[in-house]
Structures are given as C-alpha cells and as structure tokens.
C-alpha positions as CSV (number, residue, x, y, z in Angstrom):
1,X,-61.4,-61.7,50.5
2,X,-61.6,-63.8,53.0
3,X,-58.1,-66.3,53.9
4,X,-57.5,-68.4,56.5
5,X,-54.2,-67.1,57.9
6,X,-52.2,-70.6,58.8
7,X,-51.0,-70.9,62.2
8,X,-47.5,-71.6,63.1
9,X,-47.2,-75.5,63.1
10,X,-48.6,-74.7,59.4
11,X,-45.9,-72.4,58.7
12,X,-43.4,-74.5,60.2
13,X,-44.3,-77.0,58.5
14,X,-44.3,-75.3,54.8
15,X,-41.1,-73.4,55.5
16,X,-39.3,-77.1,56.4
17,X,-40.9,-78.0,52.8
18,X,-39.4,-75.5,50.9
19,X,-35.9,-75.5,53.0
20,X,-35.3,-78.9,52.1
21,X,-36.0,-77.9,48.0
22,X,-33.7,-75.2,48.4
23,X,-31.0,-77.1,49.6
24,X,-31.5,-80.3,47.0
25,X,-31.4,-77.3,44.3
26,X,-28.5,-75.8,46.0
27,X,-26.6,-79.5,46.0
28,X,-27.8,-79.9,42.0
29,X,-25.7,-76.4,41.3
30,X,-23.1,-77.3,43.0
31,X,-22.5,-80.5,41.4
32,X,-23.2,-79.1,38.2
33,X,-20.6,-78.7,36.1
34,X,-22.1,-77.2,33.0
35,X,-22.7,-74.0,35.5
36,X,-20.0,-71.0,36.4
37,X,-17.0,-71.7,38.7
38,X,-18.8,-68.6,41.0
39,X,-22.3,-70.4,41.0
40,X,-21.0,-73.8,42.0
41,X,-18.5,-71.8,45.1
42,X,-21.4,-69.7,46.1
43,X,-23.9,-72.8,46.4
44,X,-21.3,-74.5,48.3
45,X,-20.8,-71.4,50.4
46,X,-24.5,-71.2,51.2
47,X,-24.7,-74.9,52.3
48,X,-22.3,-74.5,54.6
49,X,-23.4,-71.6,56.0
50,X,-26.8,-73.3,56.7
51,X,-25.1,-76.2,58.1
52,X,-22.7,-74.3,60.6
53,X,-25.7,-72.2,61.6
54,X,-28.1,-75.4,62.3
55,X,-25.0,-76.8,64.4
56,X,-25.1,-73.7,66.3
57,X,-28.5,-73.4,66.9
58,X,-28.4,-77.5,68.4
59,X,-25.5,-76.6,70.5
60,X,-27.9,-73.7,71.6
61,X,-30.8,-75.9,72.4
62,X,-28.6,-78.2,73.7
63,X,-27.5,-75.4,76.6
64,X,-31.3,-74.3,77.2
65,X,-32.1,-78.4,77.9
66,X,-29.4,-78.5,80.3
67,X,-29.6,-75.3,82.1
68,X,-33.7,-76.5,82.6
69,X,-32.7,-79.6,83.8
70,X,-30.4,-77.9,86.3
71,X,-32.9,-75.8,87.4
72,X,-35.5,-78.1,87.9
73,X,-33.0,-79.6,90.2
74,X,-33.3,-76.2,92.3
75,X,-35.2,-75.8,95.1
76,X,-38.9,-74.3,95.4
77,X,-39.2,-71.0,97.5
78,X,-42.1,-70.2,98.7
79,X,-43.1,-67.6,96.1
80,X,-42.7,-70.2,93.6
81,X,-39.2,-69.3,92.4
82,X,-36.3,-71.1,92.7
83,X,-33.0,-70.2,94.7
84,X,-30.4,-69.9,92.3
C-alpha cells in the first residue's frame, strides 16, 4: 500500500484537533458528578498539568524571541558571526 505520509504542518495541525477534544473531554469528567471522586481529581490534575506546561513553554519562546532580538542587535564580523 501506497499512503501519503502527512507532512508536519499536517500533523500539527491534526494533533491541535485532537488536543483541544481531549481537553473538552477532560473538562466534561471533571464537572461530572455522576463519575468517581479519583476520576474528577485526576482530570483536574491533568488540565493543570497541561496548562502549567503550555505556560512554560511561552515563557520559553518568550526568552528565544528576546535573546534573537538581542542578537540581531550584535555586530557582524567578518566571518559572518556576531561578537558576543
């Protein structure tokens, strides 16, 4: 067989798809009270993980965007790197 492998924006794309039904299923079993005590801790525990981990990969991206300004900022030598 034959299949077209998708490329990255593709896979991107799908796994931003299925990361925002994961959490609207996580959210429906946490505020579901007909569920275990456990089910509705651990889906709140796993939505905050994810949301402490996006913050720290912004604050990350964040530092990289700042540090290239800063260093677009550099001077040239004349090998093409920059004097740091």
């Amino acid at each position: 067989m034959n299949r077209v492998q998708p490329n990255k924006e593709q896979t991107r794309v799908l796994l931003q798809r299925a990361s925002i039904k994961a959490i609207r299923r996580l959210m429906k079993l946490m505020e579901d009270e007909e569920v275990s005590e456990s089910v509705r801790c651990n889906a709140a525990r796993s939505i905050l993980e994810l949301h402490f981990r996006n913050c720290e990969f912004a604050d990350i991206e964040e530092s990289i965007a700042e540090l290239r300004r800063l260093l677009s900022d550099l001077p040239a030598t004349k090998k093409g790197l920059r004097v740091v």
